[in-house]
N, C-alpha and C positions, 0 to 999 in steps of 0.2 A: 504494500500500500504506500503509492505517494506521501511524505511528509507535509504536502499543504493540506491534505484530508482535512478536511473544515465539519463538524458536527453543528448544522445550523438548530437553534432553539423548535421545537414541535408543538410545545404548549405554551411559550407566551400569547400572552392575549387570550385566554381560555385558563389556565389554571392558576397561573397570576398575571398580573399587568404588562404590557407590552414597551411601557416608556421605563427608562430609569428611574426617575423620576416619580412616578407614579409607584414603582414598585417598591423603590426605598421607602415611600411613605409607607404603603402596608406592613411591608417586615415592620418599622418601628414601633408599628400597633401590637405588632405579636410577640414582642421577643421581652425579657428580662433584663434592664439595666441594670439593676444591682444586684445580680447573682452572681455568688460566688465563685470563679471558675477551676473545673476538677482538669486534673491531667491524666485522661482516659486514651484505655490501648482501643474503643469499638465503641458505637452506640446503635442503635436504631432510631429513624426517624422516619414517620409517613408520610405517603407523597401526593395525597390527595390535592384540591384545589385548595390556596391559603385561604380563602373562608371558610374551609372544613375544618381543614388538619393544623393550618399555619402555625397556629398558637402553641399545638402541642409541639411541631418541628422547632418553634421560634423560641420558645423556653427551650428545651432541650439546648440548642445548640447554644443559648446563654449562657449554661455553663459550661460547655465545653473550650478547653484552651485548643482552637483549631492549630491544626499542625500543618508542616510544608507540604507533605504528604498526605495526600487521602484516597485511601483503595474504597469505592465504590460500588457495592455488591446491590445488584438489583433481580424483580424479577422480569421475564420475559412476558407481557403480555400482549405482545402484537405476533409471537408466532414466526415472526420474519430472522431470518439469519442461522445460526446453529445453537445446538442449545447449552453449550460451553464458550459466549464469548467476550474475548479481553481484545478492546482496540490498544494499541500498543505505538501508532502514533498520531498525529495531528492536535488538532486545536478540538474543546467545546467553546462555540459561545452563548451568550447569554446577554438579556437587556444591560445587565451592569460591567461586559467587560468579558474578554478570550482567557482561557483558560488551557494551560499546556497540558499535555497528557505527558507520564513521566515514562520518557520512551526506553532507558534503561531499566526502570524498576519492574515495566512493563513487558518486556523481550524477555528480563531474564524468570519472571512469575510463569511466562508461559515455556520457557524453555524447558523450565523445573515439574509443568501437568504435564499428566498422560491427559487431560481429558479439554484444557481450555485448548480454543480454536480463535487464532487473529482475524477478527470479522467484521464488520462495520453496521452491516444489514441488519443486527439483531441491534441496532444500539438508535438509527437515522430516526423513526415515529416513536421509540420509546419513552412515556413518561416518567417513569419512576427515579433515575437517577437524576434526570435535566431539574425536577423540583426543589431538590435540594441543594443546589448550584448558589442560586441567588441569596437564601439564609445562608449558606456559609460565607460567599463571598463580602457578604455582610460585614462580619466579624472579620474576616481578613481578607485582603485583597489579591493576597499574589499565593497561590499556591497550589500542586500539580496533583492531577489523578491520575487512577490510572480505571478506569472504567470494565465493571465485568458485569452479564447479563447473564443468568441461569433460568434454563427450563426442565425442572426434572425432579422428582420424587423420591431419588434412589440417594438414601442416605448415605451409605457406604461412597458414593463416591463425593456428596458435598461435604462431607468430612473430610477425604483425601485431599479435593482441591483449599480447603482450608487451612492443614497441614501444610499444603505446598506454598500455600501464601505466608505462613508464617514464619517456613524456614527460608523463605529467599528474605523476608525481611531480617530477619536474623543474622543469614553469613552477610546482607550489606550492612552491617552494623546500621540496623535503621530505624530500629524499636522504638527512640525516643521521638524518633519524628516524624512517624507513621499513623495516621489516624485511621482505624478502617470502618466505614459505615456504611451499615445494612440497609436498606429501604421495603418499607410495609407497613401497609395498611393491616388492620384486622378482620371481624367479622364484617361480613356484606349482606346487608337488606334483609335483617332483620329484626324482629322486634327487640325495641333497646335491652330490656328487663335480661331477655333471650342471650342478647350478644355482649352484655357485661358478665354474663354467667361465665359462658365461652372462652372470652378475652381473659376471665381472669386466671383460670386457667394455664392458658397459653402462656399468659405476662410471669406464671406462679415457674413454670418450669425455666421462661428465659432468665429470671433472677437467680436460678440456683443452677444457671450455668450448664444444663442439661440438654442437649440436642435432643437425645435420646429418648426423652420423657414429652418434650417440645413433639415429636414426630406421633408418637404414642396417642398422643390428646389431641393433636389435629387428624387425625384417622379416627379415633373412639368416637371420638367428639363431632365428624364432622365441621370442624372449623373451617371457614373459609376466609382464610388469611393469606392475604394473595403471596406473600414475599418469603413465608415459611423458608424457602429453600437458602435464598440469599442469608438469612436469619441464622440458621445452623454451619453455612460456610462460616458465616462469620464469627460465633461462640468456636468452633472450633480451632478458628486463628487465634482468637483472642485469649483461651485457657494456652495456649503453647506457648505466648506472648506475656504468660505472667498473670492473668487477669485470673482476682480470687473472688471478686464483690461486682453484683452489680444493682444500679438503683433508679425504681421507677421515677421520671421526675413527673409525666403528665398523662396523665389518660381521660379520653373526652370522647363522644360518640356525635358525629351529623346530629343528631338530635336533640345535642347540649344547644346548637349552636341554633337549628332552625324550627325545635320546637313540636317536629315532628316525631316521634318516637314508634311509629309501628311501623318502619323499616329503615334502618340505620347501619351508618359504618362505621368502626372503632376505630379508635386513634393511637397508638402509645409512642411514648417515649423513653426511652431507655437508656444507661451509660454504662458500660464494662468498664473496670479500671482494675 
């Protein structure tokens, strides 16, 4: 793939505002000025539209002290591309400003999977990662990702590629300046009462650092937690990364926000450290 690879924005003007301007105003609505900030190896954040989720994305990433680096684990919902993939170069942009993708930390993540595939297709309409661009860019202005899209069920292997992310951050001596975040939503359309039951669940195994039990309760359960997958790469990085604690900052459902409650979608926030 060409080096000018340009990953143009899919959901500005549709999941948040299309001007800079205009968008810096809303983050400001959403995010925590005076929280404390933690120095976390992983978080999870949702990728809904920031009238849904933003609050929960916008605190969450309050306190997190953003790093140079941010591995980007989303899931795949357009279908398009392969279902292990890391772009490994060009640019994202976004209303607030291009964003490099970190082409060495990138080449050599995928050097190190049997399973990630350098691909662009699964990344071009994708919402989930492009959302959480502009809250971070928020908080800091300059610094690289490296973007990976998964579609797949099969734990066994979003542990391995977890594994594989963690030790290539590792021989780069890169722990302290690697942020790696998951992107997910929670329950979908259903009754609130229903899907805080569900959720809490789900949020009860990712605190205790569990993929295993996390996989367990979205099967038993029925959860329909679109990001699950990207969720467990990422727990899996982040326990080999050192990561002993982790802690909910926000959890809100669509129907905190529009009042509607007999079908909603959950929101959480969450920080590994």
């Amino acid at each position: 793939m060409e080096k000018s690879k340009v990953r143009k924005p899919a959901a500005a003007g549709q999941f948040y505002p299309s001007s800079p301007q205009g968008l810096k105003n809303q983050i400001e609505t959403l995010i925590d000025k005076n929280a404390d900030k933690l120095n976390v190896i992983a978080c999870m954040l949702p990728h809904a539209g920031y009238a849904y989720s933003g609050a929960v994305a916008g605190q969450t990433a309050s306190r997190i002290d953003i790093k140079d680096k941010i591995v980007l684990l989303g899931p795949n919902h357009t279908g398009y591309g392969v279902p292990f993939s890391i772009m490994t170069e060009g640019t994202w942009q976004t209303p607030l400003g291009e964003i490099k993708i970190d082409s060495h930390l990138a080449g050599q993540i995928l050097k190190n999977s049997r399973y990630l595939e350098d691909d662009f297709m699964a990344h071009i309409y994708e919402h989930s990662l492009e959302v959480e661009l502009p809250i971070l860019q928020y908080f800091k202005t300059i610094f690289e990702i490296v973007p990976i899209s998964v579609l797949s069920d099969d734990i066994a292997v979003l542990k391995e590629i977890g594994q594989d992310i963690a030790s290539t951050i590792k021989e780069a001596n890169l722990k302290d300046s690697t942020l790696i975040v998951a992107s997910s939503d929670m329950t979908h359309y259903e009754p609130q009462a229903q899907a805080q039951k569900k959720d809490q669940e789900a949020i009860k195994a990712i605190l205790e650092l569990n993929e295993d039990k996390l996989m367990e309760k979205i099967r038993s359960l029925g959860i329909s937690m679109c990001g699950y997958a990207p969720v467990i790469v990422m727990l899996s990085a982040a326990k080999l990364l050192g990561a002993k604690n982790a802690q909910l900052i926000k959890y809100q459902t669509s129907g905190d926000v529009t009042g509607d409650t007999s079908k909603v979608v959950g929101y959480a926030g969450i920080v590994v450290y």
